[in-house]
Backbone as numpy.savetxt, mean C-alpha at the origin, in Angstrom:
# Nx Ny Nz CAx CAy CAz Cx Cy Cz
-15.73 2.95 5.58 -14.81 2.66 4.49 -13.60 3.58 4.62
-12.74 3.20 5.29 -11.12 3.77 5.25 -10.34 4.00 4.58
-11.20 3.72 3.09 -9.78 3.42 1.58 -9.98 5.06 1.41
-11.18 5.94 1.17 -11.17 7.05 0.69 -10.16 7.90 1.65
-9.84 7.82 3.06 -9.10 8.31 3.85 -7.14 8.18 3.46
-7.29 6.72 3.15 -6.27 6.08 2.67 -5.74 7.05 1.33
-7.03 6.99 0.81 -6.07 7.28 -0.59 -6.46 8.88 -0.70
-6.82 9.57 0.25 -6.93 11.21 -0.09 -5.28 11.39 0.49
-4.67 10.97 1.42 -3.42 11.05 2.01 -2.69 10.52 0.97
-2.49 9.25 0.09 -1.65 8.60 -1.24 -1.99 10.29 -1.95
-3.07 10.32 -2.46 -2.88 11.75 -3.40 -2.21 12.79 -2.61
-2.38 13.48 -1.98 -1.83 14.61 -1.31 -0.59 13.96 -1.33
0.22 13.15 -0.79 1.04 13.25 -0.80 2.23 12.97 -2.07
1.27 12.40 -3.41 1.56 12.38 -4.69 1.71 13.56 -4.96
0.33 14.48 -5.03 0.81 15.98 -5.57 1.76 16.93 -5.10
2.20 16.32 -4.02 2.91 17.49 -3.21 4.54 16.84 -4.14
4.64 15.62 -3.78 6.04 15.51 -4.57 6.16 15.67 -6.26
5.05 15.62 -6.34 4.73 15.80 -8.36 5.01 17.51 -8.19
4.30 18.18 -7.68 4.45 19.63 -7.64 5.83 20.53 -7.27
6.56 19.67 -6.49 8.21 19.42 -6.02 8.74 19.60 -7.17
8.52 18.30 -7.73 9.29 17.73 -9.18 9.47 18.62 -10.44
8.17 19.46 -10.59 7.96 20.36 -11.63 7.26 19.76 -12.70
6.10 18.51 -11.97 5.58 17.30 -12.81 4.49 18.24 -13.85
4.01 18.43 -14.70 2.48 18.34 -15.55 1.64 17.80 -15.60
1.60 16.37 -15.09 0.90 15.51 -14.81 1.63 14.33 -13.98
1.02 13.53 -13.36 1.21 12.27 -12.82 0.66 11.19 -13.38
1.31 10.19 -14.23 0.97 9.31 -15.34 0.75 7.57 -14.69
1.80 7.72 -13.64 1.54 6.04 -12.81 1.63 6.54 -11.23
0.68 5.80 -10.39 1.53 5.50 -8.80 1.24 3.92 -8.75
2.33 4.09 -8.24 2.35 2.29 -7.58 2.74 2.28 -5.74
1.10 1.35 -5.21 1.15 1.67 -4.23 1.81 -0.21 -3.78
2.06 -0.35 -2.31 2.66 -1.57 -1.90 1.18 -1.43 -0.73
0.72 -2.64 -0.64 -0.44 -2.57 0.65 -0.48 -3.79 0.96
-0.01 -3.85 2.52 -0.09 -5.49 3.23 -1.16 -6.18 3.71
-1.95 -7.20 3.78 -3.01 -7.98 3.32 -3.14 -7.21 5.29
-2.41 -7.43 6.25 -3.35 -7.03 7.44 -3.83 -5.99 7.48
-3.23 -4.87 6.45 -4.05 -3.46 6.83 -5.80 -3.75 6.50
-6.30 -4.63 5.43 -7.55 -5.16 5.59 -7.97 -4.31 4.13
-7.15 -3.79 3.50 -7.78 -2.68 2.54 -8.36 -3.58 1.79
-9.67 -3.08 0.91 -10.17 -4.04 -0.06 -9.62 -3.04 -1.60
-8.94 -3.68 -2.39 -8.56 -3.38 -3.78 -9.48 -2.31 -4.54
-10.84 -3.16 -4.92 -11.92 -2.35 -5.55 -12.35 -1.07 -4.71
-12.36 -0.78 -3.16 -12.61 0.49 -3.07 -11.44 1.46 -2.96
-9.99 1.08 -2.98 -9.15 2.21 -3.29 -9.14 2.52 -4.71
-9.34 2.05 -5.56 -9.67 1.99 -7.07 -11.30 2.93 -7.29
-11.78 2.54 -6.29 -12.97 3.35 -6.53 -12.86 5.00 -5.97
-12.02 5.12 -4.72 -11.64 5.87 -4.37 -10.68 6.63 -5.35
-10.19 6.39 -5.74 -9.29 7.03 -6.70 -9.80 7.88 -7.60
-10.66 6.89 -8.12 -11.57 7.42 -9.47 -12.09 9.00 -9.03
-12.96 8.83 -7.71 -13.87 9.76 -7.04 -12.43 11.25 -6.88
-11.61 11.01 -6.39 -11.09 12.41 -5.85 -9.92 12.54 -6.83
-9.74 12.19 -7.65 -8.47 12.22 -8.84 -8.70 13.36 -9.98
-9.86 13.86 -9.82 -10.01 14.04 -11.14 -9.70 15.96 -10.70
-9.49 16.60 -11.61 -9.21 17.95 -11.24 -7.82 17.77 -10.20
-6.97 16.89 -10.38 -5.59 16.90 -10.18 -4.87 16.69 -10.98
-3.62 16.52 -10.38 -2.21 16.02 -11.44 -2.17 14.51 -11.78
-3.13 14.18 -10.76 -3.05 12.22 -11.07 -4.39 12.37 -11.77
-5.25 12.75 -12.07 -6.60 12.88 -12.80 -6.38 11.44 -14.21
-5.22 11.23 -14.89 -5.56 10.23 -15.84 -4.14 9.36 -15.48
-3.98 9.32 -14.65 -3.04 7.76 -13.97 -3.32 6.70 -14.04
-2.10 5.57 -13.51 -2.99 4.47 -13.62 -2.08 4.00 -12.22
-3.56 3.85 -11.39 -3.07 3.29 -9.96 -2.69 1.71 -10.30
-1.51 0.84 -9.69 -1.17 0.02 -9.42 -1.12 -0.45 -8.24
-1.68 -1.51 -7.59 -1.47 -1.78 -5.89 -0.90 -3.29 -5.96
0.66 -3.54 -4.99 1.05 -5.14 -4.89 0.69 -5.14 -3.55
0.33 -6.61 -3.51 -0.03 -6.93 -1.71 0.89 -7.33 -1.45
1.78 -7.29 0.11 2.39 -7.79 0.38 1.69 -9.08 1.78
1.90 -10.39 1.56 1.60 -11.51 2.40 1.98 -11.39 3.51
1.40 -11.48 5.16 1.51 -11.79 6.07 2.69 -12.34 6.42
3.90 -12.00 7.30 5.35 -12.46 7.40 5.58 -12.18 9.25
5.77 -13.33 9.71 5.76 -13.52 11.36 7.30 -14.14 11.63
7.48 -13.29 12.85 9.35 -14.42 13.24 8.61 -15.40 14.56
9.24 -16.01 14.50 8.63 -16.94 16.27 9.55 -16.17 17.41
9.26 -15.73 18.38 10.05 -16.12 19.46 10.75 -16.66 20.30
10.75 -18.12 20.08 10.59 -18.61 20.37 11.94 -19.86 19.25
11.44 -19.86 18.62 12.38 -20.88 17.58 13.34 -20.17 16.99
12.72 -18.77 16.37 13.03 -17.75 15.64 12.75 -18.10 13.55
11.91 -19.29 13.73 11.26 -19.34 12.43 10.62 -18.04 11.52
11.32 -17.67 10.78 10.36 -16.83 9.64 9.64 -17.33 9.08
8.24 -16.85 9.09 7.15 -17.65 8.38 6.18 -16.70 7.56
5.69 -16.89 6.61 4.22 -17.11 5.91 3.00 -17.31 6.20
1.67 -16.02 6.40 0.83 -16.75 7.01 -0.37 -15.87 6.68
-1.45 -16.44 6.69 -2.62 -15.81 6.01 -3.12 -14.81 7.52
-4.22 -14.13 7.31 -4.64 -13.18 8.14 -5.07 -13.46 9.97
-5.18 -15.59 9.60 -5.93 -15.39 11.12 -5.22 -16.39 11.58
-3.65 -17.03 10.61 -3.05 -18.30 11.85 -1.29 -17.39 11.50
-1.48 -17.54 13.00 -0.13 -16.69 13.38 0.41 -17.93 14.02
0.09 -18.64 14.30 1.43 -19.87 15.32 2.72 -20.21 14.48
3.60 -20.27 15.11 4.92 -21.13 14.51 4.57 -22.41 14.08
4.61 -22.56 12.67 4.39 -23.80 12.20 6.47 -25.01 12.48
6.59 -24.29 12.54 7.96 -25.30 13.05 7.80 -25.88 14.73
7.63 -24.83 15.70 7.17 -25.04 16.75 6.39 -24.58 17.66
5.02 -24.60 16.59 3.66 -23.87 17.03 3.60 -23.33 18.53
4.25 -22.34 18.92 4.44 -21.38 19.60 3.77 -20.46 19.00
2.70 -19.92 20.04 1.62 -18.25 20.08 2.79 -17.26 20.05
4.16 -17.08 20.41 4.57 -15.77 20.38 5.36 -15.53 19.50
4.52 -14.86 18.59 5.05 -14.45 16.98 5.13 -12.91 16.86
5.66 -12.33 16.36 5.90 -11.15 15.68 5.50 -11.03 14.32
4.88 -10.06 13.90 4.44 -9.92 12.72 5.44 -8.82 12.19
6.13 -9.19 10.98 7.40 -8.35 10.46 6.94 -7.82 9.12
6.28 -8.14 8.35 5.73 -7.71 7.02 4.07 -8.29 7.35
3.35 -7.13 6.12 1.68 -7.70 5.90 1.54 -6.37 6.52
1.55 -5.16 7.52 1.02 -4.21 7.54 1.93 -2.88 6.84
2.01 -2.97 5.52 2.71 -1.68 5.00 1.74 -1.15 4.02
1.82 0.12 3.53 1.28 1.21 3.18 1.89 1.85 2.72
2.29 1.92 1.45 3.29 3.31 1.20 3.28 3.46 -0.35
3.74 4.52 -0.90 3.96 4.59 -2.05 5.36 4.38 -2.95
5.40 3.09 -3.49 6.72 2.32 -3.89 7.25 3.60 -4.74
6.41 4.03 -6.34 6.91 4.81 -6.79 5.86 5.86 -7.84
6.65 7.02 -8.32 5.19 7.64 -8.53 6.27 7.76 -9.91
5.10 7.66 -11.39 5.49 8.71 -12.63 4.65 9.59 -13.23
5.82 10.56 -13.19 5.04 11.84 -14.00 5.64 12.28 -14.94
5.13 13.33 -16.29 5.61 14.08 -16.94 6.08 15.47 -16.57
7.26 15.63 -16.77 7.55 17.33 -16.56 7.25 18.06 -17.61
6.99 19.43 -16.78 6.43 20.30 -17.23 7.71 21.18 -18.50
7.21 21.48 -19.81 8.24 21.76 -20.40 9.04 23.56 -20.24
């Protein structure tokens, strides 16, 4: 299970910019996660729960948007839409696709309270 790995790196790197900031707490993160990285929802959520607590994100509220699978052709140069296991150019089902979105990871945005 890779989410607890996933999201000990999302925290660390939450507290480090909350601690930057001069935060008191960390009240929201909102993460962006693309359907190929494979993450499953319920265990970064579970993950969270587990290593959050005795931090600055300890009563947050994680948010995660998926971002959909996004391929160019090589070939045609079609931008397309596409679930995890059909990559062909649906304009001119050509195998040589590029995958341009669906593997991101990052943290869109974090809120916290400052410290008074």
């Amino acid at each position: 299970m890779h989410e607890f790995s996933l999201m000990q790196s999302v925290l660390n790197d939450v507290e480090a910019s909350a601690r930057d900031a001069g935060a008191e707490r960390v009240t929201e993160i909102k993460l962006v996660v693309g359907e190929m990285r494979e993450v499953v929802f319920e265990a970064m959520e579970f993950a969270f729960e587990a290593l959050a607590p005795h931090t600055l994100s300890e009563h947050a509220q994680l948010t995660m948007r998926t971002v959909k699978p996004r391929s160019r052709c090589s070939q045609c140069g079609d931008d397309f839409e596409h679930d995890r296991f059909h990559w062909s150019c649906p304009t001119c089902d050509s195998l040589a696709t590029e995958l341009v979105a669906g593997k991101e990871l990052y943290i869109d945005t974090i809120e916290v309270d400052l410290a008074k």
